[in-house]
N, C-alpha and C positions, 0 to 999 in steps of 0.2 A: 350637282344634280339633286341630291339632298334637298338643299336651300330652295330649289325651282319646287318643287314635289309640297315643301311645307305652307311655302306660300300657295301653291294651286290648294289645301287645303281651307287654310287661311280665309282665302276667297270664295270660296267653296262653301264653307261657315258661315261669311258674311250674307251672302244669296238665301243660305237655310232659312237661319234666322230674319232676317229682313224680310221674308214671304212668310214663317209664324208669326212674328208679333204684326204683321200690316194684317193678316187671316186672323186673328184676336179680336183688332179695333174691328175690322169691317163685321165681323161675325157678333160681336157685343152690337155694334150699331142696329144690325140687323133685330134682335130679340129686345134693346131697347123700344124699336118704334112696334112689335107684336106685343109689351108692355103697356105701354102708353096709349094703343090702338089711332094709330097714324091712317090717313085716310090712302097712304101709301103715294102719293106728289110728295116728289121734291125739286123743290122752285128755290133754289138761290140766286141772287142776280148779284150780290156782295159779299163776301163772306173774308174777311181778313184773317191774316196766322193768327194775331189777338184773341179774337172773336171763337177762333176753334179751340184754343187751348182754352178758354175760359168756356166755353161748351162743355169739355172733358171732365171738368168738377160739377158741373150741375145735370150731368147723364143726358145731355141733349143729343140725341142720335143722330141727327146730322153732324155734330163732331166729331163722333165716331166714325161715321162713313167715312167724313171729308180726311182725317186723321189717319185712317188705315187706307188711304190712296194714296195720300201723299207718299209715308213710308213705301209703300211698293212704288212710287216712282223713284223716290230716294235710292231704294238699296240698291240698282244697276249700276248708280249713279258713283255710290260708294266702291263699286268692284271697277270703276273706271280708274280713280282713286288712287285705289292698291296697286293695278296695273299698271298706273306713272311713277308709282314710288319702287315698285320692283326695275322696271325698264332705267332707272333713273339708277337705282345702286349696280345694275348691269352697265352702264352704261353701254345702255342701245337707243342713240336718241332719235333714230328712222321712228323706234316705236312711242319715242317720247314725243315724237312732233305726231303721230298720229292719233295719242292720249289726250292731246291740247287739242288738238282740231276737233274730236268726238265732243269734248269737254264743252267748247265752244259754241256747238252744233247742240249740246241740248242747254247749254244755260239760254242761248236766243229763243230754241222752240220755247222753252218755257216762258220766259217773259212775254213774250208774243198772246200765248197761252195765256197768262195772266191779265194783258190788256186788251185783249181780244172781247168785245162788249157783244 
């Protein structure tokens, strides 16, 4: 019971964190574009992982935006994660097959998502 209790913290952490540093990037983005005086459109029709990481050094606020979204889609993503590798050292695999099918269910939405024009 311990062990169940450490990791619901564990996870617990991971959710914290992953919603401060994604509220960091989006909140920097934010006072980047009231810096730079943006006419407040934002029009991406491409924008590649490349392209955001290489944003995040030259203070481009939409890579800030785009960068502190991501991360908050990420961290649910990452307690899904945790939840297959606990159900997995339990072995309870009713929950491991329902880890894989969630897992599943958002790598498609996302892709979709991605080429969705």
């Amino acid at each position: 019971m311990e062990k169940k209790k450490d990791i619901n913290i564990v996870i617990s952490n991971i959710l914290k964190t992953g919603v401060f540093i994604s509220s960091f990037f989006i909140i920097t983005g934010i006072v980047l574009s009231f810096i730079y005086g943006v006419d407040g459109v934002l029009t991406i029709e491409r924008y590649t992982f490349s392209e955001m990481l290489k944003g995040l050094t030259t203070l481009n606020y939409h890579s800030y935006l785009m960068f502190g979204i991501f991360l908050l889609i990420l961290t649910p993503v990452l307690r899904i994660f945790g939840l297959l590798y606990v159900y997995i050292e339990e072995k309870d695999f009713r929950f491991v097959r329902i880890c894989i099918l969630v897992l599943i269910i958002l790598i498609v939405s996302l892709m979709l998502g991605v080429t969705h024009n």
